[in-house]
Backbone as a ProteinNet text record, in pm:
[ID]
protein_1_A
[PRIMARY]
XXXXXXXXXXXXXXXXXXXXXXXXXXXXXXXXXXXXXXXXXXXXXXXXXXXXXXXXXXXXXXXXXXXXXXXXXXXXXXXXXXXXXXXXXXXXXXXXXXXXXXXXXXXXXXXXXXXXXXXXXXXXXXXXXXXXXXXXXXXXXXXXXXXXXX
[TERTIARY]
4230.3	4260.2	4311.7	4268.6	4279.6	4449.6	4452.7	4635.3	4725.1	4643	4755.2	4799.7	4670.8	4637.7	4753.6	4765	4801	4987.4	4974.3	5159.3	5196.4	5136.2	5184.2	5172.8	5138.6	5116.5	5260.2	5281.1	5433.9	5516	5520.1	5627	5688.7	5556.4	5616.8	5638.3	5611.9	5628.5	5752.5	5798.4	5982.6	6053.7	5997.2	6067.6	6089.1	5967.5	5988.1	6069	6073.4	6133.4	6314.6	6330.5	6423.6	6495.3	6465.1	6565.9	6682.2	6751.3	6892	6944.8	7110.1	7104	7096.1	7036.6	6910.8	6995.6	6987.8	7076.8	7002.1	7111.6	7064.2	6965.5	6960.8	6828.3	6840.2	6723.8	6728.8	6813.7	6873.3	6948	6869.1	6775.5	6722.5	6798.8	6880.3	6940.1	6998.9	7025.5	7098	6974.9	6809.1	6698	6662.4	6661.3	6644.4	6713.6	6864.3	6909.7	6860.2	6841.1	6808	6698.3	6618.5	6451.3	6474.9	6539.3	6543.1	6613.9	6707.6	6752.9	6729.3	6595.5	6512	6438.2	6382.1	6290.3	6180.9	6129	5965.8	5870.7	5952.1	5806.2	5778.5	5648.1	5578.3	5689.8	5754.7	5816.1	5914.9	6018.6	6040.3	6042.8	6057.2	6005.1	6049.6	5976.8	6046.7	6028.9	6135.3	6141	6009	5960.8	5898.1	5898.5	5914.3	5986.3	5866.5	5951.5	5865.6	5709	5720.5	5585.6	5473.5	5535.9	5437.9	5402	5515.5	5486.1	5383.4	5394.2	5283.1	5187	5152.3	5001.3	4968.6	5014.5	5037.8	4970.4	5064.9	4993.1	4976.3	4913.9	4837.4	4864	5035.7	5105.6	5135.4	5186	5195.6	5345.8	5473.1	5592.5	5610	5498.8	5544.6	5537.9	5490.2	5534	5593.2	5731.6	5835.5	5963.4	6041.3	6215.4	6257.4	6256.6	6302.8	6212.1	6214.2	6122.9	6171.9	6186.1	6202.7	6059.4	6062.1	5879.8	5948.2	5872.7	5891.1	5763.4	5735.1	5563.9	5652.9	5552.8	5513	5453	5412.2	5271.6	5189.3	5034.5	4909.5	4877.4	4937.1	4871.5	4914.7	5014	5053.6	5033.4	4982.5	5038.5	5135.2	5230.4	5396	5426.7	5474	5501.2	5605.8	5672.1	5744.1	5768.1	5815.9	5769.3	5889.9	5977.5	6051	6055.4	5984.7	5979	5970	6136	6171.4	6092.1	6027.4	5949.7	5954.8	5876.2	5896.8	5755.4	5698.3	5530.7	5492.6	5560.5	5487	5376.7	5249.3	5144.5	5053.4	5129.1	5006.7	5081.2	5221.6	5235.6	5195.9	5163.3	5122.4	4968.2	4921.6	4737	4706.9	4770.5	4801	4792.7	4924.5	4948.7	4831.5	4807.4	4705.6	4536.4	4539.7	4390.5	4457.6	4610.2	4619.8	4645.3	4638.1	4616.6	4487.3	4385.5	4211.1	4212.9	4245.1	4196.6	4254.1	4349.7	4450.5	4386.5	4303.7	4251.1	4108.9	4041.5	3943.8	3908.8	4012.6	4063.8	4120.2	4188.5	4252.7	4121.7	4042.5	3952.2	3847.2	3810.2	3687.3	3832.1	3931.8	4033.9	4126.8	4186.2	4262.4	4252	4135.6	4130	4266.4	4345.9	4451.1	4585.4	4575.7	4662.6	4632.5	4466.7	4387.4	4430.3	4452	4525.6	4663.2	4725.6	4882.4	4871	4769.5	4763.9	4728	4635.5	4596.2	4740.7	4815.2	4912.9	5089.7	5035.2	5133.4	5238.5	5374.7	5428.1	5441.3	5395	5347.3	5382	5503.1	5598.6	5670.7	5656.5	5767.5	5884.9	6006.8	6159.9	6222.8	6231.7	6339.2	6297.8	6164.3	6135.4	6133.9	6123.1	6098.4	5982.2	5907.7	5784.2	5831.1	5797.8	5824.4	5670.5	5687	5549.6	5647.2	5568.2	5586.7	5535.7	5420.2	5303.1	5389.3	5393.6	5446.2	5372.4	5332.3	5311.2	5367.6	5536.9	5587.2	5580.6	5495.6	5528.6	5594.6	5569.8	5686.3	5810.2	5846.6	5987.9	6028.9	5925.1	5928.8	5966.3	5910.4	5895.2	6024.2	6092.9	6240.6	6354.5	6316.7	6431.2	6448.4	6318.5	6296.9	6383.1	6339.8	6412.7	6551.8	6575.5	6717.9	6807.3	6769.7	6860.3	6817.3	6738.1	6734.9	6835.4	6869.6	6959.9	7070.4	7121.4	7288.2	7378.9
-6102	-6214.3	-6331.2	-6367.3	-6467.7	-6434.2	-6308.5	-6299.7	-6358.2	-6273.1	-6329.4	-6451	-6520.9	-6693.4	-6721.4	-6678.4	-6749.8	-6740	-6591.9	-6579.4	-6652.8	-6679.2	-6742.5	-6870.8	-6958.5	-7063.2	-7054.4	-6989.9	-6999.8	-6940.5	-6869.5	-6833.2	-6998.6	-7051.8	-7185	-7348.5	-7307.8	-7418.2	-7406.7	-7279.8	-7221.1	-7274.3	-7241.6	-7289.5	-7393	-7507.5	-7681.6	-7720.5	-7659	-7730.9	-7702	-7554.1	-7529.9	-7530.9	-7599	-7597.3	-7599.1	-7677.7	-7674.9	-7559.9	-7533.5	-7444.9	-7281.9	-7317.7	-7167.2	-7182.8	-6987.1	-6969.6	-7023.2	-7038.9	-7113.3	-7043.2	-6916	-6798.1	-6702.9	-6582.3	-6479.7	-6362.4	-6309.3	-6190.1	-6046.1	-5998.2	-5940.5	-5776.3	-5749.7	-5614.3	-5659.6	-5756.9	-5768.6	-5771.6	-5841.9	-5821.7	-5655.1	-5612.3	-5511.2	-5391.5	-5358.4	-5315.2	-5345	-5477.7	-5511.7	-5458.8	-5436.6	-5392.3	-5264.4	-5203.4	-5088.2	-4992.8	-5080.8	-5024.1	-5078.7	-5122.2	-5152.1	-5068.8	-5096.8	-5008.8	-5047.8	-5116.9	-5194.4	-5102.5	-4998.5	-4931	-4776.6	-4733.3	-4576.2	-4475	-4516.3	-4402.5	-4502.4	-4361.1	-4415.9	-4463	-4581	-4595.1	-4547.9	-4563.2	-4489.5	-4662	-4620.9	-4759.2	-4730.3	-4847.6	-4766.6	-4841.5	-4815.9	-4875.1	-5020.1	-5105.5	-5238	-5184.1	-5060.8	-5040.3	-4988.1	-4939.2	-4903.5	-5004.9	-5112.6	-5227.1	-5334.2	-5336.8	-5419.5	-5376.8	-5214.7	-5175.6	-5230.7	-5195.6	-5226	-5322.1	-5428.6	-5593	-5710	-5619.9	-5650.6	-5784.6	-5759.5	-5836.7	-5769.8	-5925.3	-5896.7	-5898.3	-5889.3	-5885	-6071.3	-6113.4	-6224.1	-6325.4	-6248.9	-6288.5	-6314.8	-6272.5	-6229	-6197	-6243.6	-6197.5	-6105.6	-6070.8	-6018.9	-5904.6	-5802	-5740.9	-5588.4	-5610.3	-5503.1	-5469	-5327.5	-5289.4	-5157.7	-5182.4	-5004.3	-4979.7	-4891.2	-4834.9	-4664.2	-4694.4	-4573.4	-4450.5	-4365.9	-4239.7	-4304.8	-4246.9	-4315	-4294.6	-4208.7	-4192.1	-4303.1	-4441.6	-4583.4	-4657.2	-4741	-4896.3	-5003.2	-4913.2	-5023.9	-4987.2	-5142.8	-5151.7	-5273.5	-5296.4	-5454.4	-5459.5	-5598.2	-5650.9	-5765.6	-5757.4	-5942.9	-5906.1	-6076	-6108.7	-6220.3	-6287.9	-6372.5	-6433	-6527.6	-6558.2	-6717.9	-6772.1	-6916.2	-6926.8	-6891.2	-6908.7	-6820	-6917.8	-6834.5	-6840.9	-6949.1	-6931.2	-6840.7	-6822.2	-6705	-6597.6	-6526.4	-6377.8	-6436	-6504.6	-6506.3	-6473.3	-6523.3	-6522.8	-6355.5	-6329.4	-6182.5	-6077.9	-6106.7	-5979	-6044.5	-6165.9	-6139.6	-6114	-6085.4	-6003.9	-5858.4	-5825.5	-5693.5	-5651.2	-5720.7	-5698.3	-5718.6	-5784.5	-5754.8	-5621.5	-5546.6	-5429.3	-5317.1	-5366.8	-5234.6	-5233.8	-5364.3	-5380	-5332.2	-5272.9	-5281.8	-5078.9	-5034.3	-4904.4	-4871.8	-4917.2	-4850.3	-4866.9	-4965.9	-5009.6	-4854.7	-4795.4	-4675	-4570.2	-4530	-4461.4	-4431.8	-4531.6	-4494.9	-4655	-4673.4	-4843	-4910.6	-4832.2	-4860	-4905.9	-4854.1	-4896.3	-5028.5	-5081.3	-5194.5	-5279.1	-5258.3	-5349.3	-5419.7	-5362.5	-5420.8	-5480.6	-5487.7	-5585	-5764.3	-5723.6	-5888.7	-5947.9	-5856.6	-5944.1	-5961.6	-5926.5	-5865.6	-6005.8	-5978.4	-6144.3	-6150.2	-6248.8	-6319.3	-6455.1	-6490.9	-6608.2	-6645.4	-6777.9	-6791.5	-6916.4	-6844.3	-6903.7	-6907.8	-7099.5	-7131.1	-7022.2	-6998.8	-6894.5	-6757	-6706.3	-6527.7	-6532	-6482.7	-6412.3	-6288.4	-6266.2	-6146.9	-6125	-5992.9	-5935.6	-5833.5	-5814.6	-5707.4	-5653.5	-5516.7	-5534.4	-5399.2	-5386.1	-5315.8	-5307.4	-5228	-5274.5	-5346.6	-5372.5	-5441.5	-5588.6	-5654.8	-5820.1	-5920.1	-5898.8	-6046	-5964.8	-5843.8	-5792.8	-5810.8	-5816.6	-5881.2	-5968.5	-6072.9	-6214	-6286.1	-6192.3	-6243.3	-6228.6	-6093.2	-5981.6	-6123.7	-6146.1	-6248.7	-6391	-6436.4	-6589.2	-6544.3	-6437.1	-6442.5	-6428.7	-6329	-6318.4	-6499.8	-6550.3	-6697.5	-6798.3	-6792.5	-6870	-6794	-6708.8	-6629	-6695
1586.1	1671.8	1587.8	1477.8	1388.2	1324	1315.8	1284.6	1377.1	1522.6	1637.4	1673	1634.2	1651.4	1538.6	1442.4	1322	1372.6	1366.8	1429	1527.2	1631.8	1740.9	1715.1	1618.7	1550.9	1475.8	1406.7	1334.7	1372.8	1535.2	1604.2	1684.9	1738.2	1820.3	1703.2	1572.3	1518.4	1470	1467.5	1416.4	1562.6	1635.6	1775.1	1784.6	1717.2	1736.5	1663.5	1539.5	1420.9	1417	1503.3	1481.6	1645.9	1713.1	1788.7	1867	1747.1	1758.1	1737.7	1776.1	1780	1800.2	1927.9	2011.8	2084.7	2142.4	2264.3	2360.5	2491.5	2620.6	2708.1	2663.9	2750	2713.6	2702.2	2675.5	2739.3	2706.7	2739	2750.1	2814.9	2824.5	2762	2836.3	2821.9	2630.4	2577.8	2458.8	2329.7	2394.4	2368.9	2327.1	2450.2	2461.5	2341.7	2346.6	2242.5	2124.8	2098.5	1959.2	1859.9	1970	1959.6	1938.2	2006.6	2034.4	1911	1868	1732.7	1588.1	1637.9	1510.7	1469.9	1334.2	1304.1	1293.2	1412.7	1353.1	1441.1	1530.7	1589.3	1540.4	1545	1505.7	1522.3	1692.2	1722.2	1849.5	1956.6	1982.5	2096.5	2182.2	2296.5	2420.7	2519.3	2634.8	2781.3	2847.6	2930.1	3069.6	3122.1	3185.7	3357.2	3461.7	3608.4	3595	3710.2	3717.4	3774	3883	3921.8	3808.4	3720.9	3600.8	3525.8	3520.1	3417.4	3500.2	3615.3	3668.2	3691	3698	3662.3	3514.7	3441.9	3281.6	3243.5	3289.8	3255.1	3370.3	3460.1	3555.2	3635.5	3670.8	3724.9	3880.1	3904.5	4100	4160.7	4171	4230.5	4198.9	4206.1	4295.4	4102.4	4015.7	3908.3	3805.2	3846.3	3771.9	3871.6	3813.6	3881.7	3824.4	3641.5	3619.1	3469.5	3439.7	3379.3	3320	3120.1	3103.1	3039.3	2997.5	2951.5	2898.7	2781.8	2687.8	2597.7	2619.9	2576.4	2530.7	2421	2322.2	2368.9	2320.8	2354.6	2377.4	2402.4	2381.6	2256.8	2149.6	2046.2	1953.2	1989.3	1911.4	2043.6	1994.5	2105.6	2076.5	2035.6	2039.4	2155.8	2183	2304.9	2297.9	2402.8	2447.4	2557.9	2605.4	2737.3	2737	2856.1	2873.3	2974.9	3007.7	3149	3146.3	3302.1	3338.7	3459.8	3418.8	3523.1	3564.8	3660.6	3700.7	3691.5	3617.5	3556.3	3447.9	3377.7	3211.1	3158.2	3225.2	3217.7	3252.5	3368.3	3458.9	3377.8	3338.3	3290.4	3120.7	3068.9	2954.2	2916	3065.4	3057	3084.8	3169.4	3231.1	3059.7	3027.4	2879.2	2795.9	2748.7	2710.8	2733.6	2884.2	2910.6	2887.4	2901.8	2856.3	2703.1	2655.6	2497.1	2463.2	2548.8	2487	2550.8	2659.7	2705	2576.6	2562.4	2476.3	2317.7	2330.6	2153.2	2160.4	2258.8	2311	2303.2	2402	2394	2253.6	2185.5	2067.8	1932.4	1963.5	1863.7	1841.1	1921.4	1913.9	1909.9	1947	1942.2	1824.4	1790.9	1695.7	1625.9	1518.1	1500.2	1408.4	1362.6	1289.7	1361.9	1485.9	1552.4	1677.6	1682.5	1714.4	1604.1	1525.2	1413.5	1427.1	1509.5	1551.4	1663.9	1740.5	1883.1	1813.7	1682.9	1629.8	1599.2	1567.2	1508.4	1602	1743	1816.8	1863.6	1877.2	1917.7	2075.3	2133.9	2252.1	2250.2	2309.7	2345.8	2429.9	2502.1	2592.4	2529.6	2618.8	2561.7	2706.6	2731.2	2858.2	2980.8	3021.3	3110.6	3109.8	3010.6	3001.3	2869.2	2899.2	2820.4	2744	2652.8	2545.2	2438.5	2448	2446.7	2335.8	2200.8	2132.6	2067.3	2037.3	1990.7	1864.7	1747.5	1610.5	1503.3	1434.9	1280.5	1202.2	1261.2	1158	1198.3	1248.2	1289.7	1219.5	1091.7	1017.3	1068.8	1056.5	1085.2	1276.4	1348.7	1484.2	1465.3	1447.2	1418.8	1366.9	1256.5	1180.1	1295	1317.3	1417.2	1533.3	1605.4	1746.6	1711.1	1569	1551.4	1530.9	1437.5	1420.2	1594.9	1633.9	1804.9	1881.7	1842.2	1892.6	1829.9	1759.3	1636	1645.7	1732.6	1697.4	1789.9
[MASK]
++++++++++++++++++++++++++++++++++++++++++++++++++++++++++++++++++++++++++++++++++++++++++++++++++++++++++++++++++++++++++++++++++++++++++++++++++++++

């Protein structure tokens, strides 16, 4: 928890300091590619429909306009998440009661991979939430500022 605290501490102080600059909103589908042809996850992901993603992270229709979601096997918990919403509080409070469940489950399961939820990136940008849980987080973290700054 103390990682996650710490990243999300120098994910939004890169955001303050650097805001000039920044694109005008996230591009979800251009997000999406980016991630996707990275190499920061176990394996590789599979997309998964809005009705799966709101069992997922225990969202309601009425919280989001717009929503991509890509989850791993069960045997990793990489995962990612963007979602355009007009309440980034409530889908922020949301993924993170679903990242205590998933750290909770992976902890007696596979505790090595309970290790990548502490350090997972959880941020909102101009209305879309982005959720990305990897082993590689500084390489999240670079990958996320650099597509903010292009």
């Amino acid at each position: 928890m103390k990682k996650f605290v710490i990243i999300c501490m120098f994910v939004l102080a890169a955001l303050c300091t650097a805001s000039c600059g920044r694109i005008s909103e996230i591009n979800s589908s251009e997000l999406t590619e980016l991630l996707n042809s990275s190499s920061v996850f176990s394996e590789r992901l599979t997309e998964i429909d809005d009705t799966a993603a709101e069992k997922r992270f225990f969202l309601n229709p009425s919280d989001y306009t717009d929503m991509t979601a890509y989850v791993g096997t069960k045997a990793v918990c990489d995962e990612f998440a963007i979602i355009k919403t007009s309440d980034p509080d409530t889908v922020m409070t949301k993924l993170r009661g679903h990242l205590d469940i998933q750290k909770n489950n992976y902890s007696s399961y596979r505790p090595a991979e309970a290790q990548k939820i502490d350090s997972a990136l959880l941020t909102e940008y101009k209305g879309t939430v982005v959720l990305v849980v990897s082993g590689s987080s500084e390489n999240v973290v670079q990958l996320y500022e650099n597509y903010l700054k292009k």
